[in-house]
N, CA, C and O of each residue as an XYZ file, in Angstrom:
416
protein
N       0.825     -1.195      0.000
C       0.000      0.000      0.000
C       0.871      1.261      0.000
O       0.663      2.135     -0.842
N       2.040      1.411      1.107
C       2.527      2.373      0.950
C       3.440      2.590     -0.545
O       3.547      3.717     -1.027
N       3.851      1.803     -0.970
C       4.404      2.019     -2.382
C       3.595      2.362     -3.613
O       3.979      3.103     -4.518
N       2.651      1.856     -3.557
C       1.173      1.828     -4.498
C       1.357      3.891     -3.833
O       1.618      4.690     -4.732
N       1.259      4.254     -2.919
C       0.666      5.784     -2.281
C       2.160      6.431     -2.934
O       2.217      7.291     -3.813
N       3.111      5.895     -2.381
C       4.434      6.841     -3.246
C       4.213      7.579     -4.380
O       4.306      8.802     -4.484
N       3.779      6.417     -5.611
C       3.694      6.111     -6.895
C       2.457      7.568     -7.458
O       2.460      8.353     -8.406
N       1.657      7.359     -6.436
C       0.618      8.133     -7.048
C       0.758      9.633     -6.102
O      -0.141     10.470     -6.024
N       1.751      9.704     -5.603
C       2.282     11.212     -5.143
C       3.262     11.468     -5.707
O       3.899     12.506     -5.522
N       3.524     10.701     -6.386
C       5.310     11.019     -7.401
C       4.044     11.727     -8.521
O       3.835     12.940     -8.486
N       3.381     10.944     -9.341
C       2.684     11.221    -10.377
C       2.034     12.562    -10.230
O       1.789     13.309    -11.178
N       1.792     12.793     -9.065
C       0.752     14.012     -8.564
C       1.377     15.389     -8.493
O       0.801     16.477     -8.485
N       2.675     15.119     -8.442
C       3.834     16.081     -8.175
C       3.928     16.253     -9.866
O       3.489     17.306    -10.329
N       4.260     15.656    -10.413
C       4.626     15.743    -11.954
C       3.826     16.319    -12.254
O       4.263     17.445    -12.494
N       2.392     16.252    -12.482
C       1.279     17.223    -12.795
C       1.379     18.589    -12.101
O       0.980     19.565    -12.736
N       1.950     18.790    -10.664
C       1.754     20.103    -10.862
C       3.017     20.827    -11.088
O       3.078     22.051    -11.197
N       4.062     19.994    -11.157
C       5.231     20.728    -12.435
C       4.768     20.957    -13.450
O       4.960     22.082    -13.912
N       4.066     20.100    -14.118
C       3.828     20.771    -15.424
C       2.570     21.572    -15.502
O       2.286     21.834    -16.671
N       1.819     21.990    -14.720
C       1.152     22.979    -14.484
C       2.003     24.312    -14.133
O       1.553     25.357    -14.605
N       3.102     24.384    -13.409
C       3.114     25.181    -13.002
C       4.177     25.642    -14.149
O       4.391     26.821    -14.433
N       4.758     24.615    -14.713
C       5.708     25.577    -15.953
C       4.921     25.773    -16.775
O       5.436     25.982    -17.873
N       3.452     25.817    -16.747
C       2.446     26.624    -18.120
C       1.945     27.715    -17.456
O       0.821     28.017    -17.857
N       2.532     28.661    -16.274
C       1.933     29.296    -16.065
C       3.300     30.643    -16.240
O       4.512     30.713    -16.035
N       1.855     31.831    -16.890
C       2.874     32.744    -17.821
C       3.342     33.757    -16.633
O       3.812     33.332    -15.578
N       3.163     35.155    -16.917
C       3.571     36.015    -16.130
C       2.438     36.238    -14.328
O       1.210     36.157    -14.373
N       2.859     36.383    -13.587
C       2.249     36.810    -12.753
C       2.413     37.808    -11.659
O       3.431     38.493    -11.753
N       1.631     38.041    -10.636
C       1.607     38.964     -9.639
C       0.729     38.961     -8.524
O      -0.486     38.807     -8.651
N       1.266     39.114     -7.501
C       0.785     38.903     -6.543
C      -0.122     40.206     -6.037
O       0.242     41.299     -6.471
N      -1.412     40.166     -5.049
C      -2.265     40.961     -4.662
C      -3.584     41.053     -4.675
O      -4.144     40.120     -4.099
N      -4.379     41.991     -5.209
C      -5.443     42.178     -4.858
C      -6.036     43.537     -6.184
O      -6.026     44.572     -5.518
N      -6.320     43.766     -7.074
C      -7.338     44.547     -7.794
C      -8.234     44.929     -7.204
O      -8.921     44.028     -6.722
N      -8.620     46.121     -6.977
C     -10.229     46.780     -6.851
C     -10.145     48.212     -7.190
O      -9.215     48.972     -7.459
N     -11.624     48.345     -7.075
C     -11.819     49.471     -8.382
C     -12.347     50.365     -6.793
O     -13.220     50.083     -5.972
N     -11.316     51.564     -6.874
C     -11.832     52.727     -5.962
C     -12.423     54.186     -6.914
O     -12.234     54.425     -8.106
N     -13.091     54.901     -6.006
C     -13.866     56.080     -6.290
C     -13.214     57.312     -5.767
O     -13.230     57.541     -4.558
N     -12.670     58.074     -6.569
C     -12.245     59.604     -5.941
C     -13.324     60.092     -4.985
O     -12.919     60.364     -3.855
N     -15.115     60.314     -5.320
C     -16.115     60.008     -4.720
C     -16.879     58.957     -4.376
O     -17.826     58.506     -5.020
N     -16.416     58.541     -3.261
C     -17.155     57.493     -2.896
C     -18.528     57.600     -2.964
O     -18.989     56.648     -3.593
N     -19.585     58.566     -2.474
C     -20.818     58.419     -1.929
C     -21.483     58.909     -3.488
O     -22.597     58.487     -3.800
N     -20.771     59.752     -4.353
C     -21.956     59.438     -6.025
C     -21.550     58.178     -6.914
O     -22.212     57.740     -7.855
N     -20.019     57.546     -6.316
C     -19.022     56.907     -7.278
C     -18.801     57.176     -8.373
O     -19.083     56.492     -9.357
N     -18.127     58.485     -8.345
C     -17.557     58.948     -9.684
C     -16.059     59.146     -9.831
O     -15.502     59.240     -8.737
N     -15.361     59.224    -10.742
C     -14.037     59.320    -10.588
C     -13.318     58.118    -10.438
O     -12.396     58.028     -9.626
N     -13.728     57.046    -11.273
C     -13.174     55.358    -11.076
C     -12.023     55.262    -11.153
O     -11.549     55.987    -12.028
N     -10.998     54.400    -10.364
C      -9.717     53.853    -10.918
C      -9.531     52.483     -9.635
O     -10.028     52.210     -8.542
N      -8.672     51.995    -10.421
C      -7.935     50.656     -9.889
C      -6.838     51.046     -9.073
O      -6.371     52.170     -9.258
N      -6.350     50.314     -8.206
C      -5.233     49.819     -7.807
C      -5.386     48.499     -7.248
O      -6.484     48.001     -6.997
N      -4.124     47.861     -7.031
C      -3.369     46.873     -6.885
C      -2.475     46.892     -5.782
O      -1.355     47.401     -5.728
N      -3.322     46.065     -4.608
C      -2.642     46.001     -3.364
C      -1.841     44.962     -3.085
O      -2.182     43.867     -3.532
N      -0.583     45.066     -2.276
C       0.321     43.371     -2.217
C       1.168     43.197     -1.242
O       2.260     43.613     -1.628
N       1.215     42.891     -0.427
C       2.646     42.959      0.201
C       3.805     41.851      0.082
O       3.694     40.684      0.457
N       4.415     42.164     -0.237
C       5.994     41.576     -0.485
C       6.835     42.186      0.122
O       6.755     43.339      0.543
N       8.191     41.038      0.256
C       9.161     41.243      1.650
C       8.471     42.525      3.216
O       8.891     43.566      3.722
N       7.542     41.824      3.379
C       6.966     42.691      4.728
C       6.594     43.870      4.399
O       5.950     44.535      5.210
N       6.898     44.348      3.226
C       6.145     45.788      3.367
C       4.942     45.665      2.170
O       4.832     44.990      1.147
N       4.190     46.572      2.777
C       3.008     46.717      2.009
C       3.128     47.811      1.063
O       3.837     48.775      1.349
N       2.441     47.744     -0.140
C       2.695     48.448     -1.440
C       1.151     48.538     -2.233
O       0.329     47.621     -2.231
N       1.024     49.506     -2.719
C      -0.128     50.068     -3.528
C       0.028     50.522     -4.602
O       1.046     51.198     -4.456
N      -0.356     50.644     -5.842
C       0.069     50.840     -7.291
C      -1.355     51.005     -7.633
O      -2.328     50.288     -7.397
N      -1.214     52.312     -8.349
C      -2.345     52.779     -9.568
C      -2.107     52.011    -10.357
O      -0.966     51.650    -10.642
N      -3.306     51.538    -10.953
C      -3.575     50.733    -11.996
C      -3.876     51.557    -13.366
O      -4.006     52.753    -13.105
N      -3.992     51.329    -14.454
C      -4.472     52.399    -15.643
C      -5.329     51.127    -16.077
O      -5.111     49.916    -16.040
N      -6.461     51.965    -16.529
C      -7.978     50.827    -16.673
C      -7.926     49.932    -17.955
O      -8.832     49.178    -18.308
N      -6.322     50.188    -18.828
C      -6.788     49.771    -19.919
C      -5.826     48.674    -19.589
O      -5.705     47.690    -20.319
N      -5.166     48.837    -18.524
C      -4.079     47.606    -17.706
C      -4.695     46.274    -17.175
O      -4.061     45.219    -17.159
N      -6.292     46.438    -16.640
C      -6.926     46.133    -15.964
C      -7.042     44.497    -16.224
O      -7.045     43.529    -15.463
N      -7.137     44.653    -17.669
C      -7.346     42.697    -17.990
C      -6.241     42.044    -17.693
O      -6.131     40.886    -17.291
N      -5.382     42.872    -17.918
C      -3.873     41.944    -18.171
C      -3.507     41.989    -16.508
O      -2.938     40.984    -16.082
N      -3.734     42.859    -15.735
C      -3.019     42.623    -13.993
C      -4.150     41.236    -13.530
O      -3.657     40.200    -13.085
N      -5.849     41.397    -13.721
C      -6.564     40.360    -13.765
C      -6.008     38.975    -13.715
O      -5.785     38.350    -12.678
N      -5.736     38.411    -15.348
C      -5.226     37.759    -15.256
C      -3.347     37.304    -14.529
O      -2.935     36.159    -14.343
N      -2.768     38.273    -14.334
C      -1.581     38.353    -13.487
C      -1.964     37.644    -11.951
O      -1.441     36.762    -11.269
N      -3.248     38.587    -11.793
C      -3.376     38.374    -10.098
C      -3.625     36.810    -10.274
O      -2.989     35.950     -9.665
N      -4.642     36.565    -11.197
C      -5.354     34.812    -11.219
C      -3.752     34.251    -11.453
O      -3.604     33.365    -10.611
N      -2.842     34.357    -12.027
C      -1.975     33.190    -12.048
C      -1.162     33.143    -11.054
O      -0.711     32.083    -10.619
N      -0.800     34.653    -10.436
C      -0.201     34.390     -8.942
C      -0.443     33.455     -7.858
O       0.306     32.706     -7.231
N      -2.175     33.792     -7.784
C      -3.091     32.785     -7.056
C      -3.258     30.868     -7.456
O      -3.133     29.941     -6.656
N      -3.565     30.796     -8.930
C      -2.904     29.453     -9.106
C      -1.604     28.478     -8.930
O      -1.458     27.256     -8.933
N      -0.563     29.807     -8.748
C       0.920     29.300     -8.528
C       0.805     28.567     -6.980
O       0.597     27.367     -6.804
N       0.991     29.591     -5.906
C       0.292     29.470     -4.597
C      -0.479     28.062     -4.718
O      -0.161     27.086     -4.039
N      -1.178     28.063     -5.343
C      -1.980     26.988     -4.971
C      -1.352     25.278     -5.320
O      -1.516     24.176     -4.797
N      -0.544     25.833     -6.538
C      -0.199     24.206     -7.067
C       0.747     24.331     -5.959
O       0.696     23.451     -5.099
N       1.717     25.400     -5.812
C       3.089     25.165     -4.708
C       2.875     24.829     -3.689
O       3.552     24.020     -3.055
N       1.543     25.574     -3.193
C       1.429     24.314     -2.042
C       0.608     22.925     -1.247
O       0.508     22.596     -0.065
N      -0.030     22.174     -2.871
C      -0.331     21.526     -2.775
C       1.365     20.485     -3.245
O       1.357     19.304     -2.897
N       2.209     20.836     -3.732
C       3.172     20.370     -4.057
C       3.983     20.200     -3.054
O       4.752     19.239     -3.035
N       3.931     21.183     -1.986
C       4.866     20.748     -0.490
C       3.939     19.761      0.473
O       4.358     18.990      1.337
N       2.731     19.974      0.129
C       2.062     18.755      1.476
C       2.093     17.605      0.059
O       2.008     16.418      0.375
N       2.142     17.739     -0.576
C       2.488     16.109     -0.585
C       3.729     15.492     -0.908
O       3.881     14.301     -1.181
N       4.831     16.596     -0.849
C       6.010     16.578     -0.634
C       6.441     15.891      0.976
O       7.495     15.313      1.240
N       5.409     16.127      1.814
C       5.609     15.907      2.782
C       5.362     14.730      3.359
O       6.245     14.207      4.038
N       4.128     14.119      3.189
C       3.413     12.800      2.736
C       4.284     11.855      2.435
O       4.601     10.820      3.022
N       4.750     12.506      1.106
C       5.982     11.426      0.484
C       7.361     11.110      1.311
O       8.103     10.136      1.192
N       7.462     12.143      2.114
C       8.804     12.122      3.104
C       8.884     11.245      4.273
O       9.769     10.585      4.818
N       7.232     11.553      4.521
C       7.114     10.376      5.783
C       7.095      9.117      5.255
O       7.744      8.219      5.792
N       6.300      8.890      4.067
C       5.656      7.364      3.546
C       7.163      6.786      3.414
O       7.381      5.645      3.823
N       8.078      7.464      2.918
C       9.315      6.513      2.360
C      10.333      6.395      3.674
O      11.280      5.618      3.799
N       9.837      7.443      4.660
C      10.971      6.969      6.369
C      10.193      5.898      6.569
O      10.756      4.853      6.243
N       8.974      5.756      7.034
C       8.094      4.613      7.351
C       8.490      3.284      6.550
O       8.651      2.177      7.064
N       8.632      3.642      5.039
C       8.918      2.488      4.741
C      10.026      1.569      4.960
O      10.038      0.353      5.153
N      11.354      2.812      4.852
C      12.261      2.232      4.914
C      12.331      1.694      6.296
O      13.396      1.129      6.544
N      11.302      1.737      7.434
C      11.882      1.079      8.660
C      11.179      0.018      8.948
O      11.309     -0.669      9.961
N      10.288     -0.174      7.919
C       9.435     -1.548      7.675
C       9.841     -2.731      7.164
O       9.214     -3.789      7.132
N      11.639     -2.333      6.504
C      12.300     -3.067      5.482
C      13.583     -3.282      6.236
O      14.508     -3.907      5.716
């Protein structure tokens, strides 16, 4: 059983390597659309909130930027996600093969 479980966390890992080398440019944060006036909401623009190395950072967005940071933010967020589904079962795999080897 535990070798049969290796096998299919080795495989599981490979998939999200190759997920994650199809993923193009990205960026980390947050998009939303603020109002110079809030209470008529007029005066629209974006920014792009994030923090990296501990400090927090804010960036005007330009609206015609808007699709392309979109998709930036979505692949940041997919990265994150395969990476760390890629360390817990990195981890899985670390125990399954100490276990094994002390079964042998």
């Amino acid at each position: 059983m535990t070798k049969k479980r290796l096998l299919q966390i080795e495989k599981r890992i490979a998939n999200i390597k190759v997920k994650l080398a199809a993923i193009d440019e990205m960026r980390p944060g947050s998009l939303s659309r603020q109002f110079k006036d809030p209470v008529n909401q007029t005066g629209a623009y974006y920014q792009l909130s994030y923090t990296r190395a501990m400090r927090s950072r804010t960036e005007y967005i330009a609206s015609d930027a808007v699709p392309d940071i979109r998709r930036q933010v979505a692949n940041y967020k997919r990265f994150k996600e395969l990476s760390d589904a890629w360390v817990e079962l990195g981890i899985e795999h670390s125990r399954l093969k100490i276990k094994a080897a002390r079964e042998t």
